[in-house]
Residue, then its C-alpha position, 0 to 999 in steps of 0.5 A: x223509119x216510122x216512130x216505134x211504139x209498143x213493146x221494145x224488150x231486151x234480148x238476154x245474152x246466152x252463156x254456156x255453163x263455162x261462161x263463153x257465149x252461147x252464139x247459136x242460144x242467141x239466135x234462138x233468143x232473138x228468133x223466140x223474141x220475135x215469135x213473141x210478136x215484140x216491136x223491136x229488139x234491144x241488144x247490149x243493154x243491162x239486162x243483157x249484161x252489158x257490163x260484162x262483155x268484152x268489146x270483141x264480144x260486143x261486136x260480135x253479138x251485134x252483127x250476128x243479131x242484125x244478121x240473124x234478124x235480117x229486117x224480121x224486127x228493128x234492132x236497138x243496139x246500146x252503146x253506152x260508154x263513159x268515153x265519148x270517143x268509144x260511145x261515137x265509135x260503138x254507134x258508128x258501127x252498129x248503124x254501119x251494120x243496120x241497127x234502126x236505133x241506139x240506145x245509151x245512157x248519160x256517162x257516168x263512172x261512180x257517183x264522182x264522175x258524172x259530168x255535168x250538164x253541158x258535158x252531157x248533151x256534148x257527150x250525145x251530140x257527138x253520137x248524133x254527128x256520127x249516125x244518121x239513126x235516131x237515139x234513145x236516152x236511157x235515164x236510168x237509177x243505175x247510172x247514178x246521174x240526174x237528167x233534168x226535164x229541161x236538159x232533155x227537152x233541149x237535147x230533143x230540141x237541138x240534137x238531131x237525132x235525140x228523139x226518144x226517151x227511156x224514163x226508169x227514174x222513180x216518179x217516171x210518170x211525173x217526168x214523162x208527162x213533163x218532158x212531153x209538154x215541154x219537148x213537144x215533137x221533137x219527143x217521138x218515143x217517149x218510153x219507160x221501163x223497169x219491166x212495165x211496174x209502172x206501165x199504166x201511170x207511164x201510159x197515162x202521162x203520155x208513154x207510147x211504149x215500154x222496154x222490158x225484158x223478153x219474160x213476157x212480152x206477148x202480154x204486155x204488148x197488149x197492155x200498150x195497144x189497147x190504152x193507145x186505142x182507148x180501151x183503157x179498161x181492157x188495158x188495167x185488166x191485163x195489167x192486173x194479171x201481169x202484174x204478180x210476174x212483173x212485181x215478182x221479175x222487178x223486185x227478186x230475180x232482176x236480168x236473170x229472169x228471162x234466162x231462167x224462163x228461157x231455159x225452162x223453155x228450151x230456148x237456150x240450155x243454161x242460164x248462167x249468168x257471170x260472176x260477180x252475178x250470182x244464179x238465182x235461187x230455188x225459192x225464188x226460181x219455183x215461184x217464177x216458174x209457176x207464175x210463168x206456169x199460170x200464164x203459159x207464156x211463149x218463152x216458157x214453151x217456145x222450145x218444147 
């Protein structure tokens, strides 16, 4: 697979307003992502509340979005997991079902049960043994867990198929600059995320792409195209008209965004999302969807 940049947003699980899964609102997710134009599509990660899922449900979800997407755009399928043995399983059965790559963040439970370093990289080595795909690092402040910049050089190094990096952590830009020089080739993907608040530090240290979710994808793909080509003007000037709805997504309406969009726009009927979550408000929620107004975004008209 040749390496991926640019945009790899995760999709949002659809429920129904009884909280069961919506299967065919999933569909038209992943159909609505791809219209977007993304680079690939991440399933089960946070912003597709991950946490809440049974691993019935996991499954089911993965091999009917593989299915669904039949090589249209590569797959990231997350399997992260405090167990290394459910974490090995989870990524043996997404490669098994096509997934082009698995994302997973270090294990953790809680602040007191964080492994430590060598338990780390064992802990995704095993997952490297398993698969015959590459992995993402997700190093992300929910996780609770400190992946230091040599620890994840090594794990570029010497697990094989540790190749890209998804860096959410404050001072990302700092990190990835440093995790690129020290990591050298053996660091293909290095990414961020926390839908794009930071993209342009991120791009200036080194980013190849972004994970964000599937609010806006079709504009901020433009961002990382135009940077890697040069035209770093152009790239800070669509930023800045991005930036009200990222800032807006990022710090008050978290993974319920893009359903509310979503739903607005005839993709999926509710957006519902499981308690403990609770739904977004209708102050926040106006001012959502007028920023999702100004821009016209393909989510908020996809199904109309």
């Amino acid at each position: 697979m040749p390496p991926l940049t640019g945009i790899l947003p995760v999709a949002p699980t659809p429920f129904g307003e009884d909280g069961c899964l919506d299967l065919n609102g999933m569909k038209r997710v992943l159909d609505c992502m791809i219209d977007q134009g993304v680079d690939a599509i991440c399933i089960l990660a946070n912003y597709s509340e991950q946490f809440l899922l049974t691993d019935d449900e996991r499954a089911e979800l993965t091999r009917l979005s593989l299915e669904h997407v039949a090589g249209r755009a590569p797959v990231i399928v997350t399997v992260s997991h405090f167990s290394t043995a459910i974490a090995v399983r989870r990524a043996r059965e997404a490669a098994a079902m096509g997934a082009s790559m698995v994302m997973m963040m270090p294990p953790y439970h809680g602040v007191g049960l964080v492994p430590d370093e060598q338990g780390i990289f064992q802990h995704y080595a095993a997952v490297s043994d398993a698969i015959s795909i590459p992995i993402m690092v997700q190093d992300a402040p929910i996780s609770g867990c400190s992946l230091s910049v040599p620890l994840l050089a090594r794990m570029a190094r010497e697990i094989e198929n540790v190749s890209y990096f998804k860096l959410e952590m404050p001072f990302a830009a700092d990190k990835l600059e440093a995790l690129i020089s020290a990591g050298g080739e053996y660091v293909v993907g290095p990414f961020d995320g926390e839908e794009a608040a930071t993209l342009l530090a991120d791009l200036d240290a080194g980013a190849t792409g972004t994970m964000t979710s599937a609010l806006q994808p079709e504009l901020i793909r433009p961002i990382v195209i135009d940077f890697r080509a040069g035209r770093q003007e152009a790239a800070l000037e669509q930023w800045r008209r991005c930036l009200p709805l990222i800032n807006h997504e990022n710090r008050q309406c978290g993974l319920r965004a893009a359903k509310v969009v979503m739903k607005e726009g005839g993709v999926i009927r509710s957006d519902f999302v499981r308690h403990p979550l609770k739904p977004m408000s209708e102050r926040t929620r106006i001012r959502l969807l007028s920023l999702a107004r100004e821009l016209e975004l393909v989510a908020l008209n996809w199904g109309k």
